[in-house]
N, C-alpha and C positions, 0 to 999 in steps of 0.2 A: 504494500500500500504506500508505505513512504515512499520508494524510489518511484511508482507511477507517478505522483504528487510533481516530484524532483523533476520527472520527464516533461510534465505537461509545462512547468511553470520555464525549463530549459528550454522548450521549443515557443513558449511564447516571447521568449526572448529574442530568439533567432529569427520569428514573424517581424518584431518591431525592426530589428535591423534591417531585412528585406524588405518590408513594405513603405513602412515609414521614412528610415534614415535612405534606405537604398530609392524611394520614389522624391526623394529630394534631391534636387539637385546643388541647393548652396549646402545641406547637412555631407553630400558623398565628398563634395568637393574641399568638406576642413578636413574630413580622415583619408583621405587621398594624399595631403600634403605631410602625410608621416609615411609614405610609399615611395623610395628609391627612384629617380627618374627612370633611369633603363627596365623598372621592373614595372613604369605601370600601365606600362601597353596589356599586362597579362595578372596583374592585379586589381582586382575593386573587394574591397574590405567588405560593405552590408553583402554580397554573394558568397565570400568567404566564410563567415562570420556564420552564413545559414546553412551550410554545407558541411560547417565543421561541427556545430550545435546541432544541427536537426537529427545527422545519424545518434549522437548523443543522446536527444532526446526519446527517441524511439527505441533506444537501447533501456535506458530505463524506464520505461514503459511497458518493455518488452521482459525485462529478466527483475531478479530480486536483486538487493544491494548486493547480498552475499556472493549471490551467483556472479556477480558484475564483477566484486572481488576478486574472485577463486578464477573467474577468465584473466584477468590482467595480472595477475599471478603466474600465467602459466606460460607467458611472454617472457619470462626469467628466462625458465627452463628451457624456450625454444629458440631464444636466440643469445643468452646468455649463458646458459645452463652446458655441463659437457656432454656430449654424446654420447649415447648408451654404446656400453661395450659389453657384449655380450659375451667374448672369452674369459672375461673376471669371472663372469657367473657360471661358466662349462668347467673351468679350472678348479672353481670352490666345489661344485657338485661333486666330481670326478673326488675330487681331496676329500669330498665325507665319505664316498664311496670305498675308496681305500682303506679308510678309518676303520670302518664297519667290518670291514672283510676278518677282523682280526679283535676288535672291539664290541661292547653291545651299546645299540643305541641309543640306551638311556640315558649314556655318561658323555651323549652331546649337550645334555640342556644348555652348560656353562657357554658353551662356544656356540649354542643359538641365541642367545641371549646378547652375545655382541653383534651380532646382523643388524645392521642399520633396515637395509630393504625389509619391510615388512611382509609381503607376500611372502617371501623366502624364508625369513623368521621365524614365522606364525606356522611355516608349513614342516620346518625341520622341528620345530617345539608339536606339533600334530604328532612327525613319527614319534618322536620322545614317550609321545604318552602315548602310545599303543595302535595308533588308529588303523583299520583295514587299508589296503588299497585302495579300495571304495570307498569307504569313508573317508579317506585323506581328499580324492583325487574328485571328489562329489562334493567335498566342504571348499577347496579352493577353488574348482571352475564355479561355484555361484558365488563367489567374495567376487572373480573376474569381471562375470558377468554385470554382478552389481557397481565395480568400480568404472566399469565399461560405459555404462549407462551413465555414470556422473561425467565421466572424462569427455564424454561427451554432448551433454553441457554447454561446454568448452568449445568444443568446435562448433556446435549451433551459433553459440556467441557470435565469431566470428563472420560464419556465416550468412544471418540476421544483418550482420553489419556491411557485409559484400553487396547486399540486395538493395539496403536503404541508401545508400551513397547515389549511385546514380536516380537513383529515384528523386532524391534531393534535386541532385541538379536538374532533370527537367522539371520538376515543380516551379525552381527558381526560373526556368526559361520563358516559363508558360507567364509566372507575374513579371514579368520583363519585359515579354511582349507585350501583355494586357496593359501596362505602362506606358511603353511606347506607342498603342495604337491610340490610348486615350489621353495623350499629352498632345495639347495645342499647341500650334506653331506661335510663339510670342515675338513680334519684331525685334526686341531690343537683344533677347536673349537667341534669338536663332534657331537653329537645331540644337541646339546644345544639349536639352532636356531630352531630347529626344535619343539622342546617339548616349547618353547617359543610360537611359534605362535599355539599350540593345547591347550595354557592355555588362549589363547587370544577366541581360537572357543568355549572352553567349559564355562569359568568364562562370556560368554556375556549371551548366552543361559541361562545362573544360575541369570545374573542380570536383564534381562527379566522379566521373571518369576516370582520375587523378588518385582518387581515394578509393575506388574501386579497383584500380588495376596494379598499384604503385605500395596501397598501406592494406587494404583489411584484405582484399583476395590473395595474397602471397602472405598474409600472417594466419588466416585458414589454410592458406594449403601444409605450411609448417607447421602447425599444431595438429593436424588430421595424420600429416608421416609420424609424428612424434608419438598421438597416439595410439597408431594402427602398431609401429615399432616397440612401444611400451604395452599391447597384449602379447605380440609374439613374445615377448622376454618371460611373461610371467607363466605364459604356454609352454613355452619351454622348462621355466622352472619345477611346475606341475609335472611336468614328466617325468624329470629328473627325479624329484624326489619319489614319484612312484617305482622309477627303476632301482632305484634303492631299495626303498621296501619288497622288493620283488629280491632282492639280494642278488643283480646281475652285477655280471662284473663290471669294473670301471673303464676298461677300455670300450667295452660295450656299448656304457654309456655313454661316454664322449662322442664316438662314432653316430651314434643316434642324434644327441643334440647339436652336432656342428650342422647338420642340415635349415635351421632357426637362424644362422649366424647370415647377415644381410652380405652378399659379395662371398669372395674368399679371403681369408684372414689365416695366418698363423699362429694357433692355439704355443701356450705355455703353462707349464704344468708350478703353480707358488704353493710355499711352504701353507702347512695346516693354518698356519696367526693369519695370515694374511685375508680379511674380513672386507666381504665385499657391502659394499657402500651405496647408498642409492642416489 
């Protein structure tokens, strides 16, 4: 409810600027004069200003605060964040599986309990306490499923926001025109109002387009590899430890999960301490 609030009261901001300051022509022409000369053949402020707001607006209108949070969150991970390596996790698997061969698997708790990655954690703390195959392998693909379903969320998010962008900008073409076609020619003033609100129809159309091809559809597409990449990991982890519990061997298993591994990569076999991270 509050972030709809936040939306509506966002976009009726981004209205006044479009309608009001953008269908004036001495209000475009004082914010104009904080615009670069070389840059303002291709900028006007009230079009930007609604183009950059309005997705905004619609965004929360569309999602909860939370949800708005937990998307812009995940902009860390996708472009800041390092790159899933999935031989950490073939290497660790493999290293319990050897453990096992010769240990019981009760007297992992200790060293479950330093796994950062939770799926993996949760699932090696599962075999700890007895669980079947089935049951391990039936308890973690519905955590997947369910984390699935939130992760993406996430990519909605983005997505929502690929759509409303260009939408923006012809909305803003359309009142640009409607501007232009109802602005009377004034002798003293010229064209002037008039090529004013066709800079306003065209520069929204251009920032549209801008924001759709340039900011939220390549940050959807990076958040959708990131988390189509982050089920195969945890797919893969579910197997692992059920071939464990299955007591196969650990060359086995390695052979089995390097098919998960995106490309070809060169596996390395690290010491038992060495605690993979999420």
């Amino acid at each position: 409810m509050v972030s709809t609030l936040i939306g509506y009261v966002i976009f009726l901001i981004s209205l006044y600027f479009l309608i009001i300051i953008g269908g004036s022509y001495e209000s475009t022409e004082e914010l104009q004069h904080y615009v670069p000369a070389i840059l303002k053949t291709y900028v006007h402020i009230p079009g930007l200003i609604w183009c950059t707001l309005g997705p905004v607006a619609s965004l929360f209108i569309s999602f909860s605060t939370g949800q708005i949070v937990r998307a812009l969150k995940t902009l860390y991970f996708v472009f800041v964040g390092n790159k899933i390596d999935f031989t950490i996790y073939i290497d660790a698997i493999k290293d319990i599986a050897q453990y096992t061969q010769s240990h019981d698997i009760e007297s992992l708790e200790e060293y479950a309990n330093q796994i950062k990655y939770p799926i993996m954690r949760d699932g090696l703390l599962l075999l700890v306490n007895g669980y079947s195959k089935e049951d391990l392998q039936d308890t973690l693909e519905s955590r997947i499923q369910n984390e699935m379903a939130r992760d993406n969320q996430d990519v909605d998010f983005f997505k929502e926001a690929e759509g409303f962008a260009p939408g923006y900008g012809m909305l803003g073409t359309t009142v640009g025109l409607i501007q232009m076609f109802s602005t009377p020619i004034d002798a003293a003033k010229g064209f002037t109002p008039i090529l004013n609100a066709m800079a306003v129809a065209f520069t929204t159309t251009l920032y549209g387009l801008l924001y759709n091809n340039f900011l939220f559809g390549p940050m959807h597409d990076r958040i959708k590899k990131r988390t189509d990449e982050e089920v195969m990991l945890k797919a893969m982890i579910v197997e692992g430890l059920v071939l464990i519990r299955e007591k196969k061997h650990p060359i086995f298993i390695q052979d089995k999960l390097i098919s998960y591994v995106p490309g070809t990569r060169m596996l390395s076999v690290p010491k038992m301490e060495q605690v993979p991270t999420g």
